[in-house]
N, C-alpha and C positions, 0 to 999 in steps of 0.2 A: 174948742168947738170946731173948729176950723179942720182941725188935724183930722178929728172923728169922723167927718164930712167925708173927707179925703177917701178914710178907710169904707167907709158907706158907699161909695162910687167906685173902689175896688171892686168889694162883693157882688156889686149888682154887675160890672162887668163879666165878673167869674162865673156865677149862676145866671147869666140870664137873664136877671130879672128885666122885663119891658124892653128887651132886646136884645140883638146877636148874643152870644155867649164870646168871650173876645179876650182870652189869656193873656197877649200880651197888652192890651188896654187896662187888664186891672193889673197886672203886674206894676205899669206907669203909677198910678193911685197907689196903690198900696206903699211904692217906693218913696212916694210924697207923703204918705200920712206916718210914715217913720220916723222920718228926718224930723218932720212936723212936732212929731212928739219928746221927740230926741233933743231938740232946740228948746222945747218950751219947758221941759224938765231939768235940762239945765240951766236955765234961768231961774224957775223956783220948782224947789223938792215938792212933786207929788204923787203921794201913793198908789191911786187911781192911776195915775200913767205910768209909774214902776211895774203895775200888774198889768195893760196894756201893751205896754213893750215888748213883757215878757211872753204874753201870746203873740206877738209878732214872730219873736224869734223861736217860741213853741212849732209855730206851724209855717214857718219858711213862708211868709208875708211883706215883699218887698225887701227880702234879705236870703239869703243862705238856711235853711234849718243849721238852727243851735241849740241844741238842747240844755247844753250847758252853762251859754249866758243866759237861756229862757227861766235855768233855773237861781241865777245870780239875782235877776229881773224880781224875778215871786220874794226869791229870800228877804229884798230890801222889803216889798210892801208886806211880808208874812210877820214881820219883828214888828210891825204897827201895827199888828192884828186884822191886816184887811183879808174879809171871810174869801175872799174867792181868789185872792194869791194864797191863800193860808190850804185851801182847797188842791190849787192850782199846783202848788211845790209838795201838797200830801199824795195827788197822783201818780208825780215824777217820782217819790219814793217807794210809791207802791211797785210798779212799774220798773222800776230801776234805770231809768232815762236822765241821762244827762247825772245822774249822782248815784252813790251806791243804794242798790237795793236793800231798802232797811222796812217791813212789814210794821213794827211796832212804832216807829216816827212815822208811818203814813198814819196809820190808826191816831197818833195824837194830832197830827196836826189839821185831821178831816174830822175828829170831833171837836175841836177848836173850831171849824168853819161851820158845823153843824150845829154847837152852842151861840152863835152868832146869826141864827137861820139862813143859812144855804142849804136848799133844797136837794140840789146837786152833790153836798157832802154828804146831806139826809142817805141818799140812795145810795152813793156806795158804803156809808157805812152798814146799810142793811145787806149789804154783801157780806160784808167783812165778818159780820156776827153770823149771818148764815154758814159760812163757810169756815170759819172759825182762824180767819187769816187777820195774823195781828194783835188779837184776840182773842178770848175765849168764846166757844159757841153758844149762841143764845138766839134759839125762836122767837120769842117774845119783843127782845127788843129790837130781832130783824126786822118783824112785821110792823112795831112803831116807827121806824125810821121809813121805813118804805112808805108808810100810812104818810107820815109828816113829807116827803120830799112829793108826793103826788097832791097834797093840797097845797104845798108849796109852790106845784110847778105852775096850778091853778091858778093862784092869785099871782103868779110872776104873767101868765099868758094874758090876764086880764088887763094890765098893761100899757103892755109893748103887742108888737108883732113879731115874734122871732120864729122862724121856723126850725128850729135845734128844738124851742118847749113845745112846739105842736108834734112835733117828732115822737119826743122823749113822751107825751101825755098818751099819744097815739100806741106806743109798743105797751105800755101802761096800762093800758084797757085791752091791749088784744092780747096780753099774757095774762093779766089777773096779777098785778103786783101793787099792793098799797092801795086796790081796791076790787071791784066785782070785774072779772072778764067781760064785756060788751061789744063783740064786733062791730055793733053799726054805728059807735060813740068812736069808734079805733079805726073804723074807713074815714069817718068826719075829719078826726085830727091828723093822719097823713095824706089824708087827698090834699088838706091846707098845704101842709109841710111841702109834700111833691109837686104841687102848682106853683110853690114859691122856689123851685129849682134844688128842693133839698136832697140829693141822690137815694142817700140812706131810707129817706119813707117811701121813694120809689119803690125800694128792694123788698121791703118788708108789705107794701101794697102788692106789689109783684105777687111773693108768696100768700097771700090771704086771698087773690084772685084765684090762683093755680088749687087754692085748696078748697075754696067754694066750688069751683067749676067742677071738680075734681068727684064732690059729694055729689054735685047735681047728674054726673055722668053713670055713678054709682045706684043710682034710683034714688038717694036717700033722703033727696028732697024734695023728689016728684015734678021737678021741674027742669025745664033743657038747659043745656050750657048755653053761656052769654059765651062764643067766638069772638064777640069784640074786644070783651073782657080779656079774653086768652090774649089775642091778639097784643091788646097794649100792657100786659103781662108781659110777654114773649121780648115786647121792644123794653120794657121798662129790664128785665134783667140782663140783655143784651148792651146795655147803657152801663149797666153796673160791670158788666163782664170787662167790658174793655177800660174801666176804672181798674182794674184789677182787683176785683171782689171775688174771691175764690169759691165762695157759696154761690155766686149767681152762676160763675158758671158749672160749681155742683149740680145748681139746679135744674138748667138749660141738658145739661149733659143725658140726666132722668128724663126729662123730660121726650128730650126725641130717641130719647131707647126704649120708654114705655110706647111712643105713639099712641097714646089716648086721646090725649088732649090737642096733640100737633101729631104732623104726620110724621110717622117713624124713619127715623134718619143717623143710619149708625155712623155714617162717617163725620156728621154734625156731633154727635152724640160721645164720639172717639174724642174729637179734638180738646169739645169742653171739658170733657173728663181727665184728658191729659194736661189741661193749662192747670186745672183746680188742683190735681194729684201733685203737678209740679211745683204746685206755692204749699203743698205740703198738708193740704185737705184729705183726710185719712178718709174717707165714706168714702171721696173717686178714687183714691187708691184701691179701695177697695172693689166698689164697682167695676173698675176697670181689670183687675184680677177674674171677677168672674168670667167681665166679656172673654178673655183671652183664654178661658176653659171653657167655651162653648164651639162646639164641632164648628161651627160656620167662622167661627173667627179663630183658631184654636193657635193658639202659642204657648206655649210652656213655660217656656224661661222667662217669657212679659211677665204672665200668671204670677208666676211663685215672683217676680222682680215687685211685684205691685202690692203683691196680698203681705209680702214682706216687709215693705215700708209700713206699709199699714196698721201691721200686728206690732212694729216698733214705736208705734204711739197710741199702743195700748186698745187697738179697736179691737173686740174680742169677738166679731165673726172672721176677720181677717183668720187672725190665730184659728182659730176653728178648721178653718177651712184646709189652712199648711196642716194640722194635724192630719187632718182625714186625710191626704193625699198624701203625706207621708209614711200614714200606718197603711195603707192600701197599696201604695209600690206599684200603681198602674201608668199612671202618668208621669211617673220619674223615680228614678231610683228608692227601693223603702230603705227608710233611715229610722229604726224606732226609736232611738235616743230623739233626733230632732221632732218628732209628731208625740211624744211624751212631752216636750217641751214646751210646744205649742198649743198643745191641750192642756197642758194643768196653768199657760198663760192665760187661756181662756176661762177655763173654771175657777182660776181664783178672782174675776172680773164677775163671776153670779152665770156662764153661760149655760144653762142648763143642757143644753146638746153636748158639749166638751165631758160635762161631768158623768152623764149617762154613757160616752165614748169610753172613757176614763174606769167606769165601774165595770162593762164589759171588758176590757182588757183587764184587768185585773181579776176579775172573776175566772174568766177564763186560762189565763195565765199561757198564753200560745207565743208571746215574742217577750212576756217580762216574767219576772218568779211572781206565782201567781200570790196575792193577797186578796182575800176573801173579809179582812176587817177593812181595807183601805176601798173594794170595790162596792160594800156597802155604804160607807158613807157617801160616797160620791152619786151614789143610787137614792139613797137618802135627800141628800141636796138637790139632788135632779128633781124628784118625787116633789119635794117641797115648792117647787115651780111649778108644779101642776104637771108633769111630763110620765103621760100613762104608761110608756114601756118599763117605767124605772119602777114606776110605782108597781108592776105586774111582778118584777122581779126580788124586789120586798112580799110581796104579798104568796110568794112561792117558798121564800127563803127557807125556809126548816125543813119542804119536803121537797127538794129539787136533788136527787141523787146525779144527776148528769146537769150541771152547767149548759152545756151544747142543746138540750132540749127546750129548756128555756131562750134560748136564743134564736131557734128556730122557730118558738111560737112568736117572739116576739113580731119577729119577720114575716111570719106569716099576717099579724095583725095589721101591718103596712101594706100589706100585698093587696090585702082587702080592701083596706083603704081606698089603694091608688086602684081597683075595681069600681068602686063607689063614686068616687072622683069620674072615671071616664065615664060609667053609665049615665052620669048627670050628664057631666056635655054631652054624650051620646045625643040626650033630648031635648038639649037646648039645641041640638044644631039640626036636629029631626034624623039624625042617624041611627041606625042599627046598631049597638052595642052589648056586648055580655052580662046578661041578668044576676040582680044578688039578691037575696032573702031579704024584702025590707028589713026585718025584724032582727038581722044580724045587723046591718048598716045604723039604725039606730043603736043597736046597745053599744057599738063601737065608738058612734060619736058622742050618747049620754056619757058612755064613761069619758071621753075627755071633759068633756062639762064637767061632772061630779070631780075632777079633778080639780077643775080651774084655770083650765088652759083653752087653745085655741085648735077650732076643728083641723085647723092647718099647721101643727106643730113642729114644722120641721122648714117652714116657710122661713128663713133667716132676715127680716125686713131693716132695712137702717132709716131711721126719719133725716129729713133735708134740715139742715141748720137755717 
């Protein structure tokens, strides 16, 4: 009891709670509720402080991180079946922390703690069957396990007061996992979490402000943005940032590069994106790729140094983009081997621009032996994304005597486009701009519709983690 106290008065040093936030204060505590524990389970064997311990040493708590003895700690209480070391040592296997990474002992011993009701084993096993890690894939019993660890985490919150289940309840409602999406059931249970110094529902209240505000900025809820909101957004992912949370500062990064919502600030905008890139966040790699190919900022070698990291874990506008720059030869040397490369990395990730690249180059046959079966299917694939130039190019296929004609109509259909494009802002901003046939600018954008794509098809968007 004593010991537990201990550790109770750590935490409330480290977050905050009811005062200063004071690291070396819970450090003191926490070193006491070790020893504490350490003493009274060597006096008499118990399970309950075998798994304690082991989160001690789990998360560097009045000790050194051990992942190792953290996982010695779980092992004694997981041979007595206790559900949450049994949990606790299935994670470290999943994970490969502190023991060798073995998928199939995590899957036994997290349905062990899940046969035991832990709600916590509940949810990642619903991973595990989603994903088919460890296991075989199965929808069904993802959605039961996810069902079960969110009514689980329910009656565990009813309780206690822990801000980890107001957390975990909270992402739970605001993703639609184990029950109905509900945002304003998902602001309830991390506003709890975040007032009780929980960083995590900070981050995630953070983004669900940034995205309201965001819609309301947009028209599309008819109402103004709350600035306060932003505001304590803005601090709440700048809290996390300097936790070293690489999405906050992805976030922060977007954020004063778009200037919608904050005011535009690229040199703010540079840094976050370069902390996030540097812990190896493939969006600000990528993000910061394009900055570095825009005339006002323009660097080449950053460019291709960023969109290259990027495209090596598999983000597939990265890759897109080193294709195009490498089949075009304007910006740096043309290499067609390497923008072949780049591009079929991207079309085999589903990027419908790569594969549409990918069909005209082979169609045409101007830097590779031309293939007309390989540049249809790529056309094909484009097409089936809903991407109207591919599909124009299918829909010619039998009577197209010259390849290059079709390409120029293509082109020209973009040309129009981006006519239609400027005449609009033209009148939104009450200027004078170059007139177009209503009645072409519609059929050009119904046919994207009737395709299934987006008036803006060439718009390469990456969503914030």
């Amino acid at each position: 009891e004593i010991a537990y106290a201990m550790h109770d008065m750590g935490k409330i040093y480290a977050q905050g709670i009811g005062c200063e936030a004071d690291k070396e204060m819970a450090d003191v505590w926490y070193k006491k509720a070790l020893a504490a524990m350490q003493y009274v389970e060597q006096k008499k064997k118990n399970t309950y402080l075998e798994y304690r311990i082991g989160k001690m040493y789990q998360y560097g708590l009045g000790t050194e991180e051990n992942l190792e003895q953290a996982g010695e700690w779980f092992f004694k209480a997981a041979v007595k079946e206790h559900k949450y070391a049994l949990y606790s040592l299935g994670m470290l296997y999943l994970q490969g922390k502190g023991v060798e990474q073995n998928e199939e002992t995590a899957y036994s011993l997290l349905f062990r703690s899940y046969s035991k009701g832990n709600p916590y084993a509940a949810y990642e096993l619903g991973k595990l069957y989603e994903t088919g890690c460890g296991t075989e894939k199965n929808q069904e019993k993802s959605e039961n396990c996810y069902r079960a660890a969110f009514l689980g985490f329910l009656n565990l919150e009813k309780k206690s007061k822990d801000d980890t289940l107001w957390y975990r309840i909270g992402c739970m409602y605001l993703h639609g996992i184990g029950t109905e999406a509900d945002e304003t059931k998902a602001e309830h249970y991390l506003t709890k979490a975040s007032d009780y110094g929980n960083t995590h529902a900070s981050y995630q209240l953070a983004r669900l402000y940034i995205r309201q505000e965001s819609q309301k900025l947009s028209g599309e809820s008819g109402t103004a943005p709350d600035y306060a909101k932003i505001a304590k957004a803005v601090k709440w992912l700048e809290e996390s940032a300097a936790q070293e949370n690489p999405f906050a500062d992805y976030a922060l990064g977007r954020l004063y590069r778009e200037g919608t919502l904050v005011a535009a600030d690229m040199e703010k905008a540079v840094f976050h994106l370069k902390r996030a890139a540097d812990a190896g966040n493939s969006y600000a790699q990528y993000q910061l790729g394009k900055i570095y190919l825009e005339e006002d900022n323009k660097n080449i070698p950053a460019a291709i140094q960023y969109l290259t990291l990027a495209a090596k874990q598999k983000n597939e506008f990265a890759a897109y983009r080193l294709g195009k720059l490498y089949l075009a030869g304007e910006e740096l040397p043309k290499n067609t081997e390497l923008a072949l490369h780049y591009l079929k990395m991207a079309a085999d990730t589903g990027n419908q621009y790569a594969q549409y690249t990918l069909g005209k180059v082979y169609l045409i046959g101007k830097d590779v032996q031309q293939d007309k079966e390989l540049a249809y299917d790529y056309f094909l694939k484009s097409a089936e994304q809903g991407n109207i130039y591919a599909a124009y190019f299918l829909e010619h296929w039998n009577d197209m005597p010259h390849p290059d004609l079709l390409l120029m109509a293509t082109r020209l259909m973009r040309h129009l486009e981006h006519i239609i494009e400027e005449n609009v802002a033209g009148r939104k901003s009450g200027g004078h701009r170059q007139g177009i046939d209503r009645k072409l600018a519609r059929k050009i954008r119904q046919k994207k519709i009737a395709q299934g794509h987006a008036v803006d098809d060439h718009e390469d968007m990456v969503q914030t983690q």
